[in-house]
C-alpha positions in Angstrom: 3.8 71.4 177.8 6.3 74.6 178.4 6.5 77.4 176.5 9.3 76.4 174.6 8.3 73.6 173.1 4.8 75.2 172.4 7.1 77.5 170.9 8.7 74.6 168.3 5.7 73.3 167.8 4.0 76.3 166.0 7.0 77.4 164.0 7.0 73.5 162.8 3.3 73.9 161.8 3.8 77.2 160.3 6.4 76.2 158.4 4.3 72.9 156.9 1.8 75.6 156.1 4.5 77.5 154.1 5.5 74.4 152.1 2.2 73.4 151.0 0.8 76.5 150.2 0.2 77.7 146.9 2.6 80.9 147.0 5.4 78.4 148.0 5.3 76.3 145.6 4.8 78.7 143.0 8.3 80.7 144.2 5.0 83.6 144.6 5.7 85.0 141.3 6.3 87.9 140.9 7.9 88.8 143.9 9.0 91.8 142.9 8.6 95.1 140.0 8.2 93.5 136.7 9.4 95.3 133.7 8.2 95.3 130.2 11.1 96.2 127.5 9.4 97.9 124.6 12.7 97.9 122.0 11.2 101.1 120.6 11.0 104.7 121.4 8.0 106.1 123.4 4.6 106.9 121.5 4.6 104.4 118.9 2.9 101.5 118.0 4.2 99.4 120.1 4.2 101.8 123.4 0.2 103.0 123.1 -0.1 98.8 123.3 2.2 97.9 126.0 1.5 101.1 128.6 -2.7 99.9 128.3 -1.1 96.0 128.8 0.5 96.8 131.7 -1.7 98.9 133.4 -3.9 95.8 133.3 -1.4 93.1 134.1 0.0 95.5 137.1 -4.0 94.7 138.8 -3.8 90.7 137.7 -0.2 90.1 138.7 -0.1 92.0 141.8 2.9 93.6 141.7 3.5 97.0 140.0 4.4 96.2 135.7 6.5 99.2 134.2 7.6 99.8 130.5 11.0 100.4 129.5 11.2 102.0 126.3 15.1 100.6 124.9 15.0 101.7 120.9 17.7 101.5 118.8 19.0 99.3 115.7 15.6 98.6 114.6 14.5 96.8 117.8 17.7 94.8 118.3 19.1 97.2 121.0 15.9 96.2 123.6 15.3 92.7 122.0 19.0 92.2 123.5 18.2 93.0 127.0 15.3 91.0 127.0 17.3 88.1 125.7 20.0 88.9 128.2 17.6 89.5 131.5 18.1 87.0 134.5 16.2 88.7 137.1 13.2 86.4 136.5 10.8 89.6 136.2 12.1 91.4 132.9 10.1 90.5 129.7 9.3 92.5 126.7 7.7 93.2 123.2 8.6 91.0 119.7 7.8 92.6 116.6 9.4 91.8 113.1 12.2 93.2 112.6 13.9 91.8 115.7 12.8 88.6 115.6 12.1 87.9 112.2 13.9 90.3 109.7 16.6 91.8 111.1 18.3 88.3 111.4 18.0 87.9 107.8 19.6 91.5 107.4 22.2 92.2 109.0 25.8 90.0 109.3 25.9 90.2 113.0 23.4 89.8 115.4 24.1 90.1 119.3 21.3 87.3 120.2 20.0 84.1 118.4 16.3 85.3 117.8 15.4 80.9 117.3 16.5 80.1 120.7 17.0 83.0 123.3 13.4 83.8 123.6 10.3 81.7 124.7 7.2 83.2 122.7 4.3 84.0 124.9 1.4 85.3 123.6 0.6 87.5 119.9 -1.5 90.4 120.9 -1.9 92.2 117.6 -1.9 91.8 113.7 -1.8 95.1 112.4 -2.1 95.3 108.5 -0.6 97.7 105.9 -2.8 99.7 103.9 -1.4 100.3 100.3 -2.1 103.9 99.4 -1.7 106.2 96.4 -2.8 110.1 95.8 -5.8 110.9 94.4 -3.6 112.4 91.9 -1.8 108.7 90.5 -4.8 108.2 88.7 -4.8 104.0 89.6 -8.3 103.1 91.0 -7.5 99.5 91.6 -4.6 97.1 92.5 -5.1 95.6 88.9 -4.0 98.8 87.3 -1.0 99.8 89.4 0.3 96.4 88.7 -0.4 96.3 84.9 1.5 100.2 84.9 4.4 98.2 86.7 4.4 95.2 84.2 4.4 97.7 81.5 7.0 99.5 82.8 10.0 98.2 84.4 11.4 100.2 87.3 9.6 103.4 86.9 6.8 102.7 89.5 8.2 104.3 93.2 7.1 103.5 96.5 8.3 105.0 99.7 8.9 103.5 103.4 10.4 104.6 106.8 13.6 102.5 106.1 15.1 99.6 104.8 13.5 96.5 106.0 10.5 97.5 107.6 7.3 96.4 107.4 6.7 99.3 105.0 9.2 98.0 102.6 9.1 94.7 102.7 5.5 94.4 101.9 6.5 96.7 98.7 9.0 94.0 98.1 6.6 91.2 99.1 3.9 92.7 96.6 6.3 92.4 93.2 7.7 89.4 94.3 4.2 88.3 94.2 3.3 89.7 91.1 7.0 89.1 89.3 7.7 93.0 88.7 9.8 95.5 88.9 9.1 98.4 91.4 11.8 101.2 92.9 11.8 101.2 96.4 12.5 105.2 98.3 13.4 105.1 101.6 12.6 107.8 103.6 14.0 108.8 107.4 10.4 108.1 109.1 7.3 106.9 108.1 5.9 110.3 108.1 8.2 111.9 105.5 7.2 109.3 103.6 3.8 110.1 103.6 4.5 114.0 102.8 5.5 112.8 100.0 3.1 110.3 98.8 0.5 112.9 99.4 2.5 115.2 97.4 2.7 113.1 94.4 6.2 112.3 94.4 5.4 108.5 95.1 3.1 106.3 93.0 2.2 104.4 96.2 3.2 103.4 99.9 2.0 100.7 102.3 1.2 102.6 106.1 0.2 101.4 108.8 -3.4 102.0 109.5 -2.9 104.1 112.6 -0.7 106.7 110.3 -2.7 106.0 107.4 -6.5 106.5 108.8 -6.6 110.2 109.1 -5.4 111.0 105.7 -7.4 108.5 104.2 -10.3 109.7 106.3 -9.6 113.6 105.2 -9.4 112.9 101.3 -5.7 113.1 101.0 -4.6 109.7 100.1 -6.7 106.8 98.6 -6.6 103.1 100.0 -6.4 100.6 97.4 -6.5 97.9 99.1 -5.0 96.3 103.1 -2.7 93.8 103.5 -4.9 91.5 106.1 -6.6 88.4 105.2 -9.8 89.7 105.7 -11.6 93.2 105.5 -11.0 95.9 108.5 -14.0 97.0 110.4 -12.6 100.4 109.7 -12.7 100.4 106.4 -14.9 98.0 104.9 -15.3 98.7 101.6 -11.9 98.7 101.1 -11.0 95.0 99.2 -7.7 93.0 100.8 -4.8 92.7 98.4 -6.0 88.8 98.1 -9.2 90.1 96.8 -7.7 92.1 94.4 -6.1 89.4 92.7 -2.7 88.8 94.8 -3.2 85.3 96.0 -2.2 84.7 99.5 -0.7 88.1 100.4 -0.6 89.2 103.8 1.3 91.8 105.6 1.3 92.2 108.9 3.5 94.8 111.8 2.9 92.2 114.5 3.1 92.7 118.3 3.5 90.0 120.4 5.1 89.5 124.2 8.5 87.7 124.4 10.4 86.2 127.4 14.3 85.1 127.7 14.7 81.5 126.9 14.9 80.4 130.3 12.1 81.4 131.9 10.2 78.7 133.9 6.7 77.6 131.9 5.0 78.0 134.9 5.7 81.9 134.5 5.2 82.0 130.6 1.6 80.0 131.7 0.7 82.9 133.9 1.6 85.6 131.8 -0.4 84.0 128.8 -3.3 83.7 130.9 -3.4 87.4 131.9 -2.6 89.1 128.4 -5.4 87.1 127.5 -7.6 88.8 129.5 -6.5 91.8 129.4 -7.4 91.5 125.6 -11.0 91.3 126.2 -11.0 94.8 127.6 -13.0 97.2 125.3 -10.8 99.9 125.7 -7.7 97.7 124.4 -9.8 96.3 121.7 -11.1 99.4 120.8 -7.3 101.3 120.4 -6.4 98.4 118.1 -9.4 97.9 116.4 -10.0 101.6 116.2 -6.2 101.8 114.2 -6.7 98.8 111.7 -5.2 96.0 114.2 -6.9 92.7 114.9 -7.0 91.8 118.6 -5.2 88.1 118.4 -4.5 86.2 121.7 -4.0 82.4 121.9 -1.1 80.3 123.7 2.2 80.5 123.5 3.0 78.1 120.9 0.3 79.4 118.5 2.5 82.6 118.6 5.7 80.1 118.3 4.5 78.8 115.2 3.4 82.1 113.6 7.1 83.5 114.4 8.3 80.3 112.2 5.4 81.4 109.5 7.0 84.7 109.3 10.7 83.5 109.0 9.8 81.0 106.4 8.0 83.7 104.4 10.0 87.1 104.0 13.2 84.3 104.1 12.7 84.0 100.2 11.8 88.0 99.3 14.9 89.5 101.3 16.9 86.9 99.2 15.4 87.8 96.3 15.3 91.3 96.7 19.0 91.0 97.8 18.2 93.6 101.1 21.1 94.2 103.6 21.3 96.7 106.6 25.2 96.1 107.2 
């Protein structure tokens, strides 16, 4: 046999090898950088989550995972770019307001949050705690209720903005109880909460990361949390269903979102590994540790909770005529 034909023969063979091996047929995703598009600034919620995710899907993957922090228009500035990525490797973080709210909100939307985005995985529930100042004078859900029943309009609660979680769960709570409260919307959750500790607000729903230490210190009470079951953090602090709201929950969700066409295959993978990166004690410990509950599942769990969610604040953003235009 001469060398040339030895030659053929070992590319041929080398090539069959290609074909059928697993990397091949797989396209040996990721090939490349993959990015993670947080649609928020950098130190939030959603950052602390998806900088410990990455770090862990960066070892599973392979390939380095980066965060890209894209705020702006409550989300929708990111959520665009994720819906708009073709490069195969560019995913991000769904929360509310993007995908669920903001729709409902505003007029014009650049993206159709029901069909440019494949759902891959819910990583976090994180409930709203509804707190007061010592100084209110309410000790139970029952009473600040009855004080709104009784009168119309005068009972305040603050937020960081129209439409957020903080609001709308104000909104969701006399929807649920057919009052009358006045909503104050503040520039930042944390103004907010100046002010709630001052006085100047009957109440406020925070979320629990914002809410802990001044609950912790003295300086705010918690009435009650928006999950459907007690926190680990605070266990003798009753939900709002145990109070006597049936069927209220609240949640600032975080889950991981791909454009619409992304291949299954890759969605598959990327469920698998968020997954485990979920067991990890330090991850379930900075969510836990905040008020979150550690979630997980498959991809069309998450599909159907988005659906849940639409379905839900649908009806209170109607009723509550809300707008952001």
């Amino acid at each position: 046999m001469n060398t040339t034909r030895r030659a053929l023969m070992a590319s041929a063979a080398l090539a069959a090898f290609a074909a059928a091996s697993p990397a091949h047929a797989q396209g040996a995703w990721p090939s490349k950088t993959v990015k993670l598009i947080v649609p928020y600034a950098a130190g939030g919620f959603a950052d602390t989550r998806a900088r410990k995710i990455a770090d862990a899907l960066g070892k599973t993957l392979g390939q380095p995972v980066i965060v890209d922090n894209r705020g702006g228009a409550g989300g929708v500035t990111g959520t665009d770019m994720i819906a708009k990525a073709t490069d195969g490797h560019t995913f991000g973080f769904g929360s509310p307001a993007p995908l669920v709210t903001n729709p409902m909100l505003m007029k014009k939307m650049p993206y159709d949050a029901a069909k440019a985005f494949k759902p891959i995985i819910l990583i976090e529930e994180a409930p709203l705690f509804l707190t007061i100042a010592p100084n209110q004078g309410f000790k139970t859900v029952k009473e600040l209720v009855d004080y709104a029943r009784a009168n119309p309009g005068k009972l305040t609660y603050g937020s960081s903005g129209v439409g957020g979680a903080h609001h709308l769960s104000g909104e969701l709570l006399a929807f649920d109880t057919q009052t009358q409260m006045t909503h104050v919307p503040y520039k930042g959750g944390s103004l907010a909460a100046t002010d709630l500790m001052g006085g100047h607000l009957a109440f406020m729903f925070e979320m629990g990361y914002a809410a802990l230490p001044s609950i912790q210190a003295g300086k705010v009470n918690a009435l009650a949390v928006s999950s459907r079951q007690r926190l680990k953090v605070l266990p003798d602090v009753p939900t709002l269903q145990e109070a006597g709201i049936k069927g209220f929950e609240s949640y600032n969700w975080l889950g991981m979102i791909a454009p619409a066409s992304t291949p299954d295959a890759v969605i598959a993978r990327l469920n698998q590994s968020v997954n485990e990166a979920l067991k990890q004690p330090d991850l379930r410990q900075m969510i836990e540790g905040s008020g979150g509950i550690v979630v997980g599942g498959t991809p069309e769990a998450y599909g159907k909770f988005i659906a849940q969610e639409r379905a839900k604040w649908g009806p209170v953003i109607k009723k509550a005529n809300i707008t952001l235009d």
